[in-house]
C-alpha positions as CSV (number, residue, x, y, z in Angstrom):
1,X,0.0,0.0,0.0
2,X,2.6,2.5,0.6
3,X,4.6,1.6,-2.7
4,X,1.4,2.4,-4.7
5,X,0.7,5.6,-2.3
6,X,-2.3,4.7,-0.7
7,X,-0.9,5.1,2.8
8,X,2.0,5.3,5.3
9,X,3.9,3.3,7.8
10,X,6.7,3.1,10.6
11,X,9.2,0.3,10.0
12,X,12.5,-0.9,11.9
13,X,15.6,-0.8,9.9
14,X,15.7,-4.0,9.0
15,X,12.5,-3.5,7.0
16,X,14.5,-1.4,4.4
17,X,16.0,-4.0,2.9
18,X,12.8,-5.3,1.7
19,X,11.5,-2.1,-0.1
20,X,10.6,-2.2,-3.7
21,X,13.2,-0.2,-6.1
22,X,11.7,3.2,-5.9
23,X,8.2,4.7,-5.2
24,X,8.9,4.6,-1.6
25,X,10.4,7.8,0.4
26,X,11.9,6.8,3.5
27,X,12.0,9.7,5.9
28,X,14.1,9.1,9.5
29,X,12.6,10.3,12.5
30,X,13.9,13.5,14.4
31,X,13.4,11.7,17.9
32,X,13.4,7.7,18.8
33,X,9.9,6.1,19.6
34,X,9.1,4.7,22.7
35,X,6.6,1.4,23.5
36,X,5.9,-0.7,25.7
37,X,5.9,-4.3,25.8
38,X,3.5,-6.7,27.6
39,X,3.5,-10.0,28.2
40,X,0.7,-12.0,29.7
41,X,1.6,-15.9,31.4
42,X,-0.6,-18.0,33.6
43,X,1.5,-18.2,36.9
44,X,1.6,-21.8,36.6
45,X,3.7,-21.7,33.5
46,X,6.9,-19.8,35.0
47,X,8.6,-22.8,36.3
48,X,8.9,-24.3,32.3
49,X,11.9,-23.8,31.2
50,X,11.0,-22.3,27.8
51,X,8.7,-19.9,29.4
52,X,11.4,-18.5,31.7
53,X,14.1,-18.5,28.9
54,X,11.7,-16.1,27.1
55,X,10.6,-14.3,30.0
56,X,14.6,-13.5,31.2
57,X,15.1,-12.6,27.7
58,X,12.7,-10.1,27.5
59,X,13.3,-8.7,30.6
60,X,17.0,-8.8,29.3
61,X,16.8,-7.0,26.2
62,X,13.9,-4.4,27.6
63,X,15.9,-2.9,30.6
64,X,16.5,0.8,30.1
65,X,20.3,1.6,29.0
């Protein structure tokens, strides 16, 4: 949709490199967005391993710099 300019859209990067060849103006923004993340678990799923591997990651890779 925003190739054939019938709208607009906020991308990451790494979405650059799959932009068609032209037709697309890529503007960078003056100041960085912020968001929050949420993640929702029954209790009795924290002890699996695979959830708490996620959850620590997350909670890794979220902590303010």
């Amino acid at each position: 949709m925003v190739a054939a300019g019938l709208g607009i859209t906020l991308m990451s990067d790494l979405g650059r490199a799959f932009l068609p060849d032209g037709g697309v103006d890529v503007i960078d923004l003056t100041r960085p967005l912020k968001r929050q993340l949420l993640i929702a678990h029954s209790d009795a799923s924290t002890g699996r391993p695979a959830i708490k591997a996620f959850l620590e990651g997350a909670t890794r890779i979220t902590a303010p710099t």
